[in-house]
C-alpha positions in Angstrom: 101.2 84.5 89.1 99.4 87.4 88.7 98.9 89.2 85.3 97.2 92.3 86.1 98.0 94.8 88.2 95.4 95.3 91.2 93.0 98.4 90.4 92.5 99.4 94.1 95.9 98.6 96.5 95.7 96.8 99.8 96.7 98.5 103.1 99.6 98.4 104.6 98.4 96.6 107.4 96.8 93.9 104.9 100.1 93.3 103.7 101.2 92.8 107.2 99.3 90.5 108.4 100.0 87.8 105.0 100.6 84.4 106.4 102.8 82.4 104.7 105.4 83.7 102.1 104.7 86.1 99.4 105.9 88.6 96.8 104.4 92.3 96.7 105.5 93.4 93.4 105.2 97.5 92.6 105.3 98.4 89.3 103.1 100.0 86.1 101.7 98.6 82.9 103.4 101.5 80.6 106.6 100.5 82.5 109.3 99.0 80.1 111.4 97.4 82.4 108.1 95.8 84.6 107.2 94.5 81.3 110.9 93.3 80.8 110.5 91.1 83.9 107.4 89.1 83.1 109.2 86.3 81.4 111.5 86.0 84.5 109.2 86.5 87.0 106.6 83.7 85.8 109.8 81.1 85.0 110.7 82.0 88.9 107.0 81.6 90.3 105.8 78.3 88.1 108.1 76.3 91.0 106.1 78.0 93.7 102.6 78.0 93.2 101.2 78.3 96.5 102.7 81.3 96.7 100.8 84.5 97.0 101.6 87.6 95.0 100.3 90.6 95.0 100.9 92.9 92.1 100.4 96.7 92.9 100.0 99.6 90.3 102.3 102.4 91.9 102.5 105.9 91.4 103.4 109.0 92.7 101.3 109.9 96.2 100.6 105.9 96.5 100.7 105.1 100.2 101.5 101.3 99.7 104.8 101.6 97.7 105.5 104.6 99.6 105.4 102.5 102.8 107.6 100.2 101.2 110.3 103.1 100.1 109.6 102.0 96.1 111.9 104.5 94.2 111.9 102.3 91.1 109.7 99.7 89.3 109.7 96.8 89.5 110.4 96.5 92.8 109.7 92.7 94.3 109.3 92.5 98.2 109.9 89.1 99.4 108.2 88.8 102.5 107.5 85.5 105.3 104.5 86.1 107.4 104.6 89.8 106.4 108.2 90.7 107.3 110.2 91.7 104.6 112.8 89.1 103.9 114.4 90.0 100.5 114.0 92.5 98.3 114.8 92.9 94.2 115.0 96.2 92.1 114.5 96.3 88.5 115.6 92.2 88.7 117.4 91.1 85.1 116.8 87.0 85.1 114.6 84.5 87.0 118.0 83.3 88.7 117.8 86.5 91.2 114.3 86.0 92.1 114.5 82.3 92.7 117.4 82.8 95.1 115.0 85.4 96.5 112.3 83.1 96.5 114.6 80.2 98.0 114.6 82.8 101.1 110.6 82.9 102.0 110.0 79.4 100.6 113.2 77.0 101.0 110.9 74.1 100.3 111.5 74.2 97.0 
């Protein structure tokens, strides 16, 4: 899991082209709630460690979560081979996201 939010965001077409599943996660460091979901988050992603994620700083005028319609952080895009599969807004226990996760990566 990724700790730290990426300084400079990928393109939209980088996204696009993941192989393989993956979370895209949009948040902020000042953001209560994206620090709230840490714990669960980590629990969720310890089962799946090949799993790439990729966690963005948003913001206002930010073409990547714009892209992605973010409205509110965090916001967790599941996505297989760069499709969006699943998607989780503001999620409240590492239940959720597993059953998310289940979705992209059923071998677990």
């Amino acid at each position: 899991m990724n700790e730290v939010y990426a300084a400079i965001e990928p393109a939209r077409a980088e996204i696009d082209m993941l192989e393989g599943p993956a979370v895209v996660e949009f948040g902020s460091p000042s953001c209560g709630y994206c620090r709230a979901a840490q714990a669960p988050l980590a629990s969720a992603l310890a089962d799946h460690p090949h799993l790439r994620h990729v966690k963005i700083a948003d913001g206002s005028g930010k073409p990547l979560g714009r892209s992605f319609k973010v409205k509110l952080w965090p916001t967790l895009v599941f996505l297989s081979n760069g499709r969006e599969v699943a998607r989780l807004v503001r999620p409240g226990d590492a239940t959720e996201i597993r059953r998310a996760l289940a979705q992209i990566d059923p071998s677990k």
